[in-house]
C-alpha positions in Angstrom: 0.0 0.0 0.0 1.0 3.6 -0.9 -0.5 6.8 -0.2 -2.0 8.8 -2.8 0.5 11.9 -2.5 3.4 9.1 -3.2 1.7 7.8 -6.1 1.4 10.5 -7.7 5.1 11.6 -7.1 6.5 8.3 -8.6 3.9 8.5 -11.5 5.3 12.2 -12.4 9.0 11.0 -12.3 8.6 7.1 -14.0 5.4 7.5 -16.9 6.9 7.7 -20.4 5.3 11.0 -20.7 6.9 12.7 -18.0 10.5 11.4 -19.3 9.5 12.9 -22.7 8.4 16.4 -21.4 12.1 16.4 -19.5 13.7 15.1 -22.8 12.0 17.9 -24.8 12.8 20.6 -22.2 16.3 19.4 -22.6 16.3 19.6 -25.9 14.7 23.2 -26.5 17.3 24.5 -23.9 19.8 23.1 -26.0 17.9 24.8 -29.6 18.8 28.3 -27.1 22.2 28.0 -27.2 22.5 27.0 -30.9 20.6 29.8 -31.7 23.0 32.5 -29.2 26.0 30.5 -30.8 24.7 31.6 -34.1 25.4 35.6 -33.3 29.1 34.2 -33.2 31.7 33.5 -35.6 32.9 29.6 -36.4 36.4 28.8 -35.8 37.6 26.2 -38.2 41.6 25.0 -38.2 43.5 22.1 -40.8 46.4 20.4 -41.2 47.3 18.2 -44.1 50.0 16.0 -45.7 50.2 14.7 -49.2 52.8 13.2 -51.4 52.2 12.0 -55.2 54.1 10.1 -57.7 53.8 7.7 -60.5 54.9 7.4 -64.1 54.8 9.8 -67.2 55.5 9.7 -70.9 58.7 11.7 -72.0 57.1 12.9 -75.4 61.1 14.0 -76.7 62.9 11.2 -75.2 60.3 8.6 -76.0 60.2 6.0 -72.6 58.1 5.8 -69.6 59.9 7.6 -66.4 58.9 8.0 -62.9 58.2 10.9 -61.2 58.0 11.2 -57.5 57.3 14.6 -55.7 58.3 15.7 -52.3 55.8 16.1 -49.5 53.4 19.0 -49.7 52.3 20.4 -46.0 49.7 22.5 -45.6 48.3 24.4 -42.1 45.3 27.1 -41.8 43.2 28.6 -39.8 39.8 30.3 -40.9 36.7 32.2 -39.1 33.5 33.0 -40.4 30.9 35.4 -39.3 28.0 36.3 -40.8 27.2 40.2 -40.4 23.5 40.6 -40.9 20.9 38.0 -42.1 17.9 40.7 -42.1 17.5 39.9 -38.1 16.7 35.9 -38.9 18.5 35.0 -36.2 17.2 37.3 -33.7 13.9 35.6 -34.5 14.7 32.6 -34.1 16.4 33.2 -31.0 12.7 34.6 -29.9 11.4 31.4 -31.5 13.8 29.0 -29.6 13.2 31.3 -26.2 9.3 30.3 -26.8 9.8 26.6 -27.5 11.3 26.8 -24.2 8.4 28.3 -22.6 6.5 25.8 -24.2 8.2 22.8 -23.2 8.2 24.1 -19.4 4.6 24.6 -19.5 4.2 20.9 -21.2 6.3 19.4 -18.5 4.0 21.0 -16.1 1.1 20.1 -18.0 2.5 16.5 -18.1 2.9 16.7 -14.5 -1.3 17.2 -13.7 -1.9 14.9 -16.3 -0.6 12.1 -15.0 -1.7 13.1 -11.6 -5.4 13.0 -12.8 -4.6 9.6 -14.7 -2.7 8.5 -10.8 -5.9 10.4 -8.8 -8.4 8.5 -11.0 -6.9 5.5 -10.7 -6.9 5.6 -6.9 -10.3 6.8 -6.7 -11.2 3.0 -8.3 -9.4 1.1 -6.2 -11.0 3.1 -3.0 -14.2 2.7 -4.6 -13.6 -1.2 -5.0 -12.5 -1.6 -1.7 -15.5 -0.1 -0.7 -17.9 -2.4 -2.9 -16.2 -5.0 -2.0 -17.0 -4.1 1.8 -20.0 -3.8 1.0 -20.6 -6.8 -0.8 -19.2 -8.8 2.3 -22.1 -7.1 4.5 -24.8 -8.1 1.7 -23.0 -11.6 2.1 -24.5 -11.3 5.6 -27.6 -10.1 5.3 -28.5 -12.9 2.5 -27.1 -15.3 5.1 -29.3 -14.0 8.1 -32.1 -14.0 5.5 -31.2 -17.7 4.4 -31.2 -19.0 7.8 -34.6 -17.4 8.2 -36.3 -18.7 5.6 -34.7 -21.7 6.1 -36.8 -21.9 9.5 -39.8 -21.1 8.1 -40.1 -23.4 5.7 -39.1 -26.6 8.2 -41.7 -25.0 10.5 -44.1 -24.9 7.1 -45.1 -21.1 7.6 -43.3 -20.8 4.0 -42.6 -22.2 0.6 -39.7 -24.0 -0.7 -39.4 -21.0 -2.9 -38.5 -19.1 -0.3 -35.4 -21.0 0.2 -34.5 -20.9 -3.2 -35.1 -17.3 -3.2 -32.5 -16.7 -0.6 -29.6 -19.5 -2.0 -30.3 -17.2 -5.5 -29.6 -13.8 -3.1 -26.7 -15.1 -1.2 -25.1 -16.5 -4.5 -25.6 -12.8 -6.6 -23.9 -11.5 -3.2 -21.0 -13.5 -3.7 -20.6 -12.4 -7.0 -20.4 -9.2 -6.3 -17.4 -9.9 -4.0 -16.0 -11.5 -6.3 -16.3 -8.7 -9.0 -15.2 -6.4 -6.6 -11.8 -8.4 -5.6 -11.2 -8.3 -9.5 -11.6 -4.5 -9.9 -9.5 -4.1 -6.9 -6.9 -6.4 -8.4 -7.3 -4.8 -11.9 -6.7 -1.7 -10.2 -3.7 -2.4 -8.5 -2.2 -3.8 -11.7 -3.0 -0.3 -13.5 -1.6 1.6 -10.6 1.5 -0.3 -10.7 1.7 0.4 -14.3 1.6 3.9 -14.1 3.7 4.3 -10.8 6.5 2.3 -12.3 7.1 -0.2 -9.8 8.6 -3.5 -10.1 6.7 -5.0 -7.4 2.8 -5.1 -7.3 1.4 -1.4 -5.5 -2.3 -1.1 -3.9 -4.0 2.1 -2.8 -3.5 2.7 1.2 -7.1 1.4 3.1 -6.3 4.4 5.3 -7.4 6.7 2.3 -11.0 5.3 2.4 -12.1 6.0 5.8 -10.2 9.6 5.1 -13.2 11.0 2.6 -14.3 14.7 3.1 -16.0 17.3 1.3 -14.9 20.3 0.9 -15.7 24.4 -0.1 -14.4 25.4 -3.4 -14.5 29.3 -4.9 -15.3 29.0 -8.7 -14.2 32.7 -8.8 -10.7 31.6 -7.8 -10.3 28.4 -10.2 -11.4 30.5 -13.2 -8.8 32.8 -12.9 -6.5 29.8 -12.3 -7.7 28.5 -15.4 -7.4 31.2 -17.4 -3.3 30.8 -16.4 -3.2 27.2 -16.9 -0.5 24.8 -17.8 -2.6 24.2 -21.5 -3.3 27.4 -22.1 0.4 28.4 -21.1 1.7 25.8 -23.6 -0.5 27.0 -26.3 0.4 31.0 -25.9 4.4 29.6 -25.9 3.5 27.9 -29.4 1.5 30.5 -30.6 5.0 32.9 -29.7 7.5 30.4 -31.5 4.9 30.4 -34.5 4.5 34.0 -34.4 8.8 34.3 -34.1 9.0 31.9 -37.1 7.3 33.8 -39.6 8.7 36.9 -38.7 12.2 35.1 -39.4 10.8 33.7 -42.7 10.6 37.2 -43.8 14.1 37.7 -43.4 15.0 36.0 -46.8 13.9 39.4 -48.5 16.8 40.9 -46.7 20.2 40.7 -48.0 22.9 39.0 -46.5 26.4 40.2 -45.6 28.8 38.1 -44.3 32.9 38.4 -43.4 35.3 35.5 -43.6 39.0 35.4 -42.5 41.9 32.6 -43.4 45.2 32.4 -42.6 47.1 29.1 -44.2 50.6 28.1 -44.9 52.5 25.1 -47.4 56.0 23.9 -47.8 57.2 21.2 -49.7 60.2 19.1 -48.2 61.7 15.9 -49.1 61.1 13.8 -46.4 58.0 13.0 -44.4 58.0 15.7 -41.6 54.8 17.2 -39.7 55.5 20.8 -38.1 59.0 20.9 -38.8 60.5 23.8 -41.0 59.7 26.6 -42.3 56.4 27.8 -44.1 55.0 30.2 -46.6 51.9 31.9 -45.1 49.5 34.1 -46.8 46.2 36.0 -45.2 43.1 36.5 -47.2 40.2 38.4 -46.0 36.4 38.7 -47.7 33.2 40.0 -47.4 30.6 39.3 -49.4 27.0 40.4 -50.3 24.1 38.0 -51.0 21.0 38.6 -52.4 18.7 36.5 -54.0 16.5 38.0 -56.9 14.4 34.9 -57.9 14.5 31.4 -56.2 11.8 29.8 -57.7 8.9 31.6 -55.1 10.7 29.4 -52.8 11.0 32.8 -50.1 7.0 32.8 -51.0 6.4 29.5 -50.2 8.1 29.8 -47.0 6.3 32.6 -45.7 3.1 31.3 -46.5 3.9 28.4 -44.4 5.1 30.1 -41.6 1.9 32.7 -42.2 -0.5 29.4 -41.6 1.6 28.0 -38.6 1.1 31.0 -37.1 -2.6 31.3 -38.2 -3.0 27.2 -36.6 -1.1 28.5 -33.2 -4.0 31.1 -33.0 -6.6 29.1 -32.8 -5.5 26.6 -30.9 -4.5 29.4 -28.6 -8.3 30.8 -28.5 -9.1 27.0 -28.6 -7.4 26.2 -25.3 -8.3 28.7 -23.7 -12.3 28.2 -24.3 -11.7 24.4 -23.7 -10.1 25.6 -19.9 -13.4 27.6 -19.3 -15.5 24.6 -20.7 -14.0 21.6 -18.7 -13.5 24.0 -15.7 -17.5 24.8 -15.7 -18.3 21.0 -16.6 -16.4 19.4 -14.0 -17.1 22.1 -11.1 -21.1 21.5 -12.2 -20.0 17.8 -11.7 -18.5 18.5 -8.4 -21.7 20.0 -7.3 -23.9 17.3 -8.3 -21.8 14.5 -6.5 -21.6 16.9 -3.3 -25.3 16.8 -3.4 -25.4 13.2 -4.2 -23.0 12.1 -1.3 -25.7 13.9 0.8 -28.6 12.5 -0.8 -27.2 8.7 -0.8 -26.2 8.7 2.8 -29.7 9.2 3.6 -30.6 6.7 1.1 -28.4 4.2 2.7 -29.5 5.2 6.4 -33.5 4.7 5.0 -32.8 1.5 3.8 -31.1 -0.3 6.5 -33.6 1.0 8.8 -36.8 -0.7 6.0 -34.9 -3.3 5.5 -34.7 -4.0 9.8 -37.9 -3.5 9.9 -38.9 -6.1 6.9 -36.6 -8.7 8.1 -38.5 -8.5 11.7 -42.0 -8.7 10.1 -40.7 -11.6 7.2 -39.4 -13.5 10.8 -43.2 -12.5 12.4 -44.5 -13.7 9.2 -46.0 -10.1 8.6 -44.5 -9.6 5.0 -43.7 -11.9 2.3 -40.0 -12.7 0.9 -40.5 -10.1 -2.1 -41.0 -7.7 0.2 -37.8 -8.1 2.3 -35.8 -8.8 -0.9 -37.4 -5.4 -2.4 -35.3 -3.7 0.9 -32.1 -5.5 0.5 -32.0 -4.7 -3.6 -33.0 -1.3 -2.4 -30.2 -0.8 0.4 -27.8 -2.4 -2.2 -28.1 -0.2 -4.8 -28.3 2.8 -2.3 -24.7 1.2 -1.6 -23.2 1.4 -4.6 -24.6 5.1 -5.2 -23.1 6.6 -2.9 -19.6 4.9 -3.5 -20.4 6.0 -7.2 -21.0 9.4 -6.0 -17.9 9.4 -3.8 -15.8 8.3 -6.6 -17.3 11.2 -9.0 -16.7 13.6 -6.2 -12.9 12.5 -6.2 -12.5 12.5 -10.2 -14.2 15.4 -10.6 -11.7 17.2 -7.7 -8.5 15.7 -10.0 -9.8 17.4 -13.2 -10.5 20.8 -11.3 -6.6 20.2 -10.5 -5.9 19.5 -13.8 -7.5 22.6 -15.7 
């Protein structure tokens, strides 16, 4: 058994999806410093040997002679640095800065979202737990009313079919254990699953008995909402998109860029590496680049970039009317079950008290079997309501947590 809060905690640091949000937040921190490197210029160095020989045709002498030449060594240095690229770099440093945003407000989105999946998924085992308690107190009732009938019919105040009646309750009892023990086993298994365990994990029984309801202020979790880990993530993309096709624009602009070199050779007879002397020469360039005509290439790219942007917008407005819409759903569900929680526990209380009474006046012989079965079908399904509503009550909690 584990508590809910450590659940929850080894879900966010073991599910796939977490590992990817941290993978991606890596990487886009990485995609920064690329794109600050870029505002810098490349350092490049070489060093090379070579030697060639072979054979050639003396065209005055007439035969074949060989030829060998010394070793050629060659050393340089060069730097490159681009001067201005229309400010394509600049935006894509913006662009890169937003991806980052992005992929912190998907790691935290990650993180709820897998806290709902952990929540949910302790919310059924509780609830199985409690059917399954449940179905071990109908197991006793149907065995109280088995012995009962039993007695009556021996002392002929009742049918056989009374009996019968009973054996049929007592087995449908059973089966609900049964199917409880399986969803609480199911359970288990998925919350093992998503905790990342290698040994089998069960919600704590300490959580059932822990169940309150509590206040909430709507006013508050709207403008929580409106802040949101989805809606975060969609305004970073909707930044990098909007970064993007500014930089697409930039292939209008000219380009001017500055390149230094600074190389040596010597030739020598023998095979040496750094030793004697060499002839150095320095060159320095700057060049101008424009394109006229590419094809509409430049077009196509901004148009792309143009609709990316467009798409980021209205997922933007998109996200941010789904927050207000499963905020407003699940607090309306929140509600309900609050009322329902109420409105079952009564239920439950009524029906253990009719289905006393019934079993005193089936053992009086004041009431048939129907009617005492009609009280125990009644109480059990005022059971399961209430664990149904309970269950609601905790889901719907998660999602508010979530939005």
């Amino acid at each position: 058994p584990i508590s809910l809060a450590e659940a929850v905690t080894l879900a966010q640091r073991n599910m796939p999806a977490a590992v990817q949000a941290r993978g991606q937040l890596r990487t886009t921190s990485s995609a920064v410093r690329s794109a600050y490197g870029a505002f810098l210029p490349s350092l490049s160095s070489s060093l090379g040997q070579s030697k060639q020989g072979g054979q050639r045709f003396d065209p005055l002498r007439g035969p074949v002679s060989g030829a060998v030449q010394p070793w050629q060594y060659s050393t340089g240095l060069s730097s490159n640095l681009e001067l201005w690229d229309g400010l394509r770099r600049w935006n894509d440093l913006n662009a890169r800065r937003a991806d980052v945003d992005a992929a912190e407000a998907n790691e935290v989105s990650q993180k709820f979202s897998i806290a709902l999946q952990v929540k949910r998924e302790y919310a059924n085992i509780l609830a199985a737990r409690e059917l399954e308690a449940a179905a071990r107190a109908q197991i006793e009732q149907a065995q109280a009313q088995l012995r009962t009938s039993v007695a009556r019919v021996q002392a002929g105040a009742a049918t056989v079919s009374d009996s019968l009646r009973s054996v049929i309750t007592l087995g449908n009892a059973r089966l609900a254990l049964l199917t409880a023990k399986n969803s609480l086993r199911v359970g288990s298994a998925t919350l093992t699953r998503l905790v990342g365990t290698p040994f089998l994990v069960t919600a704590n029984p300490a959580d059932t008995s822990g169940f309150a309801v509590t206040a909430i202020d709507s006013n508050a979790l709207a403008s929580l909402a409106r802040q949101g880990p989805a809606v975060r993530q969609a305004e970073m993309q909707y930044s990098a998109s909007h970064a993007a096709a500014r930089a697409s624009k930039s292939s209008y602009s000219p380009t001017v860029s500055l390149s230094y070199s600074y190389s040596g050779n010597r030739q020598d007879s023998s095979y040496k590496v750094n030793f004697g002397p060499y002839a150095f020469g320095r060159s320095l360039n700057v060049r101008v680049n424009f394109p006229l005509f590419n094809n509409f290439s430049r077009e196509d790219q901004v148009l792309r970039a143009r609709v990316a942007e467009d798409n980021a917008a209205a997922q933007l407005r998109d996200a941010r009317l789904l927050a207000q819409q499963n905020l407003v759903q699940q607090i309306g569900t929140l509600r309900t079950a609050e009322e329902r929680i109420l409105i079952q526990q009564a239920s439950v209380a009524a029906a253990q008290e009719d289905l006393r009474v019934q079993q005193q006046r089936y053992s009086l012989g004041a009431s048939t079997l129907l009617d005492l079965l009609t009280s125990q079908s009644q109480l059990n399904q005022a059971r399961a309501a209430l664990i149904q509503a309970r269950q609601d009550y905790r889901i719907a909690r998660a999602q508010i947590e979530a939005v």
